[in-house]
N, C-alpha and C positions, 0 to 999 in steps of 0.2 A: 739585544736590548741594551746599546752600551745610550744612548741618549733617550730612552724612553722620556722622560718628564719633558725634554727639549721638542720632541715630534708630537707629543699628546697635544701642547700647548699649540703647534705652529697647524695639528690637523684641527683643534678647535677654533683658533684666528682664522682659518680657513673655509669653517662651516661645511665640513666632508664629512662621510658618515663612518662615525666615533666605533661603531659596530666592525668595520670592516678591519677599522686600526686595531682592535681588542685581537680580532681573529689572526691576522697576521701576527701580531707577538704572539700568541701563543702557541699560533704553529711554530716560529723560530725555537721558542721556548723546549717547544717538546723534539721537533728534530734535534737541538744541542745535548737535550739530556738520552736521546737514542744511539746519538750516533756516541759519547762519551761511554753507553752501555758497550757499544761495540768493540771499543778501545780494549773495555777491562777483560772480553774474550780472547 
């Protein structure tokens, strides 16, 4: 998520679908914070 607000804007000038952009960050979102889980084992 290091340019979120920069790719919201360019998928909205776009007219792509805003739903699929959500999903994708927040699968990044949760794999970063899983795999950081893994680290701290």
């Amino acid at each position: 998520m290091k340019n979120f607000n920069t790719d919201l804007i360019q998928i909205l000038a776009q007219g792509l679908d805003i739903n699929e952009f959500f999903r994708q960050q927040l699968e990044i979102a949760i794999n970063d914070l899983l795999r950081s889980e893994l680290t701290v084992f």
